[in-house]
N, C-alpha and C positions, 0 to 999 in steps of 0.2 A: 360431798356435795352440799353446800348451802341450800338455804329453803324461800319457799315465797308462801305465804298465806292466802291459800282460796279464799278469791269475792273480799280481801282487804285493799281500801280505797287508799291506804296510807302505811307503806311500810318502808325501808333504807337501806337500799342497798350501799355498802361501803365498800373499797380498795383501799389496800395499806402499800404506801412507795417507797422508794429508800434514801431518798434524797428530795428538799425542797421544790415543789414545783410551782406553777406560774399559774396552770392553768387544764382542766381536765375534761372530758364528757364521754359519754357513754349512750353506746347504741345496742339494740336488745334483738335476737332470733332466736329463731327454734334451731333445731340440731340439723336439719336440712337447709338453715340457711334465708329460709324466710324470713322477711322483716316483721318484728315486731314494735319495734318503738327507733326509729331515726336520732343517729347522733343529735344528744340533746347536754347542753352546759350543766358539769357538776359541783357541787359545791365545795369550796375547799375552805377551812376555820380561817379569819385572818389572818395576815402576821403581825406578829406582838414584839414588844423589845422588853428586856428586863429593867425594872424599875429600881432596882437598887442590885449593886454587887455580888457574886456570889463566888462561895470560895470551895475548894474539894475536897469534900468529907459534907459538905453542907446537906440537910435528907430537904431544902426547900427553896424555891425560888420566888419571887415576886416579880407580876407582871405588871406592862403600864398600864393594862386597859382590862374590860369585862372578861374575867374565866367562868362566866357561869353555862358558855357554852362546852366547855369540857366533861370529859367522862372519865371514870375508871379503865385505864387500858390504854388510855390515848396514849402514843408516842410523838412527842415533841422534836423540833432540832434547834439547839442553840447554837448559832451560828459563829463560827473562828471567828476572834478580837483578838485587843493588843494583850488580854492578862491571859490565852491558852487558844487552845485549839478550838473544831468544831465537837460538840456530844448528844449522841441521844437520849433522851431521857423517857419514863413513862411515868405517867400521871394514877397517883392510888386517890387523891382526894381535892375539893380546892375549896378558898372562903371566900365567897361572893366580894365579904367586906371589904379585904384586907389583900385582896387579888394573891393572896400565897396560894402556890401549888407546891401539895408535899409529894414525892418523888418514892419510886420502887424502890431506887439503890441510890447511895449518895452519889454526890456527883463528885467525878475524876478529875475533873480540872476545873483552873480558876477562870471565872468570866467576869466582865466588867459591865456596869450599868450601862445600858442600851444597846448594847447586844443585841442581834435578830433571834425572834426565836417563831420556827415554821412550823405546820401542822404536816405531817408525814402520811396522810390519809386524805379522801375527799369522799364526799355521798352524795345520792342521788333517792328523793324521795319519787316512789313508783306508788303509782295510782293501779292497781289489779284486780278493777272491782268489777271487771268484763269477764264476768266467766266464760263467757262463747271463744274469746280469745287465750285468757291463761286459765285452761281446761285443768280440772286432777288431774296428778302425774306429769304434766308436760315438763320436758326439762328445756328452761330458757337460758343464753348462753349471752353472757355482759361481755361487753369487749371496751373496754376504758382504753381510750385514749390521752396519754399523758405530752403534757406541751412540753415541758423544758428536757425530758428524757428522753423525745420522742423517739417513744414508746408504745406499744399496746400491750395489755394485760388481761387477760381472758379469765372469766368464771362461767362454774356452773350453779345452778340454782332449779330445783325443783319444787313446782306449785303444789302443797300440800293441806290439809283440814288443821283449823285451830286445834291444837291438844286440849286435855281437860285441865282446869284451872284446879291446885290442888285442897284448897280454899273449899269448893263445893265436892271433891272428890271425898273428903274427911265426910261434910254431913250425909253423903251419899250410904259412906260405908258402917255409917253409924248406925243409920236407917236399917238396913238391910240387914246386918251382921252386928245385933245389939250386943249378943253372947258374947262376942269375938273381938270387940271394941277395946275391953280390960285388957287383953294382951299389947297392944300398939299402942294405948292413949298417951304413955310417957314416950314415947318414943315415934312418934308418927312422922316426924318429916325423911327421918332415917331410914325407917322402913319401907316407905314409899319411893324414896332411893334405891334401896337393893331391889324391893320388886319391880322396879323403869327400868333400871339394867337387865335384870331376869328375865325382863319379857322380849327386852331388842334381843338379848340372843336366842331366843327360841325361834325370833322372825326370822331373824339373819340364815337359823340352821333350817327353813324351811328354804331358802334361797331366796327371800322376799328383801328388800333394802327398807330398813324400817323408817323410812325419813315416806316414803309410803303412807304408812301405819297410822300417824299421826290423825285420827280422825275425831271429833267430839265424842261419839255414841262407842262402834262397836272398842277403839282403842281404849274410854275410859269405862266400859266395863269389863275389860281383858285386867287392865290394871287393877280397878277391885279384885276382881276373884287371884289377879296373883300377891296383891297387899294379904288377902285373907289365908294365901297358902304361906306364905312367909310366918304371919302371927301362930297357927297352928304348926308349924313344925316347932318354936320355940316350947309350944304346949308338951313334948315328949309323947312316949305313949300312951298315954289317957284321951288323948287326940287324934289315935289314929286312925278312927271310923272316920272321923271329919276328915282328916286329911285328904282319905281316900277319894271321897265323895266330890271333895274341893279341887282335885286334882283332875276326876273326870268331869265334870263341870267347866273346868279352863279348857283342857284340850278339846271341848266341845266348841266351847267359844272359839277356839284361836282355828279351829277347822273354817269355821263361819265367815269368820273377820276375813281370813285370806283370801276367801271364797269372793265375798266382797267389794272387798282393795282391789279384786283383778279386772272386774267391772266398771272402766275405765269409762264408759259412757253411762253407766247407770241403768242401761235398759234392762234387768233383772234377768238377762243371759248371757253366758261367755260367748263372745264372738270368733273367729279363728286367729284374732292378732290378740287376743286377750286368754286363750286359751291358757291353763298351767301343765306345767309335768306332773306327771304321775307323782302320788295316788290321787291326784285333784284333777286329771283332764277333763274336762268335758262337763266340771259338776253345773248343776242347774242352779242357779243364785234364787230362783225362788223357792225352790227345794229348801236348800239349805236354812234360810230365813226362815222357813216355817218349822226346823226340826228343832 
C-alpha cells in the first residue's frame, strides 16, 4: 500500500501505463465508496521526439525539447519508425544543457531522428492538508482513468505522519547517547538502515502494518533506541549490561507506540473499533503515556 502524508498541502500521486496515452484523471474514495476528490485531469510529461539518431547498443538518447522535467526511474516509449521497432526505455540521468538522457540498459534497436518518444506515467498533485477529511490511518482508493486504454486502474494509498528526517535523527542520538556515538559514527547511514528494517519487522510481528508507524515523535524515538541496540550488540560482551537495559527500554517503547498508533482519533482512549488483540485489548492510552 502507498502512503499519503498527514496535513501535507502538496504531495504526487503517480500511475505507471504500458503503452502511450492521450490523456488521464483520477477520482479519490474511501474504502466504502465515499467520494473524496471528483474525477479531476492528470498530468501526463509531454511528448518529445528524438533530436538526433540513435542506434542499439547506444546507453543515450537526445531529446528535442526540455528533459528537466524527468526523473530517475522514469520509463519512456520510443515510438516504431522507419530504422526499428517501438522500445521502452528507463531514464537513470539527464542534462538540462544538451537534452541527453542516459538510459538503464542500452537500447535494442535502431531509431531514427524524430521519433516519438511518450511518457509511460502520469501524476496528479493532491492538496491533503484537510485533516478532518484525510484523518490518520484512512486508506484512500485512486481510481485513474486512462483515455487511449480505456481503462481504469485502482490504488491504494494510506494517510500517514511524516517519518523522522535522518539528518536530525544523528543529532538527536548524539545528544542522548554520547557514549554510544563512537560505535556508529563511521558507519551511520548503514546502521540506521538495519535498525528501519529491524524495527518494521518487529511491527509487522506484532500484527500492526508499519506504513501506520510512520509517526514524527513516538516512530523516531523507537528508531533511536533500536539504532542504539544495533551499535551495542557490535560492542560484544563488555556491553552486555547496556544491551540488556537498551533492549528493555525499546520493548517499553514499542508497547507504547502501538498503544498509540491504535488511537485513531486521538482522544487518549481505545474505543471498540480501535480496540487491539491481546496482550493489548482494552490498554488505556493515557496509562500507557505516563509509564
Amino acid at each position: 500500500m502507498l502512503s499519503l502524508i498527514y496535513g501535507d498541502d502538496s504531495q504526487t500521486l503517480r500511475v505507471e501505463f504500458a503503452a502511450a496515452e492521450s490523456a488521464a484523471t483520477v477520482a479519490l474514495y474511501k474504502e466504502d465508496g465515499t467520494a473524496l476528490l471528483a474525477a479531476d485531469d492528470a498530468t501526463i510529461w509531454a511528448a518529445d521526439t528524438l533530436d538526433a539518431a540513435a542506434s542499439a547498443g547506444d546507453e543515450t538518447i537526445t531529446l528535442a525539447s526540455d528533459v528537466a522535467a524527468l526523473a530517475e526511474g522514469d520509463r519512456l516509449l520510443i515510438a516504431a519508425g522507419d530504422a526499428g521497432p517501438s522500445e521502452e526505455v528507463e531514464v537513470v540521468s539527464h542534462d538540462t544543457t544538451t537534452e541527453v538522457v542516459t538510459l538503464r540498459q542500452p537500447l535494442l534497436y535502431d531509431h531514427a531522428a524524430g521519433d516519438a518518444v511518450s511518457a509511460l506515467w502520469a501524476t496528479y498533485d493532491l492538496d491533503a492538508s484537510d485533516t478532518d477529511t484525510y484523518t490518520l490511518g484512512l486508506v484512500v482508493v485512486a481510481r485513474w482513468a486512462l483515455a487511449t486504454a480505456d481503462t481504469e486502474v485502482t490504488q491504494s494509498y494510506q494517510v500517514v505522519a511524516r517519518g523522522p528526517e535522518v539528518g536530525a535523527l544523528e543529532s538527536e542520538f548524539r545528544a542522548i547517547y554520547p557514549g554510544t556515538w563512537e560505535l556508529v559514527a563511521s558507519r551511520w547511514a548503514s546502521v540506521v538502515e538495519i535498525a528501519t528494517r529491524r524495527l518494521r519487522a518487529d511491527v509487522r510481528a506484532l500484527g500492526t502494518d508499519p506504513g501506520r508507524w510512520v509517526d514524527g515523535e513516538p516512530y523516531r524515538d523507537l528508531l533511536i533506541e533500536h539504532v542504539r541496540l544495533v551499535a551495542i550488540a557490535d560492542g560484544g560482551e563488555r556491553w552486555a549490561a547496556e544491551r540488556a537495559e537498551a533492549r528493555a527500554e525499546y520493548d517499553r517503547r514499542l508497547a507504547a507506540a502501538r498503544a498509540v498508533w491504535a488511537d485513531l482519533d486521538q482522544d487518549g482512549v481505545l474505543d471498540e473499533d480501535e480496540e487491539l488483540s491481546d496482550p493489548w485489548h482494552g490498554i488505556s492510552i493515557a496509562a500507557v503515556r505516563g509509564s
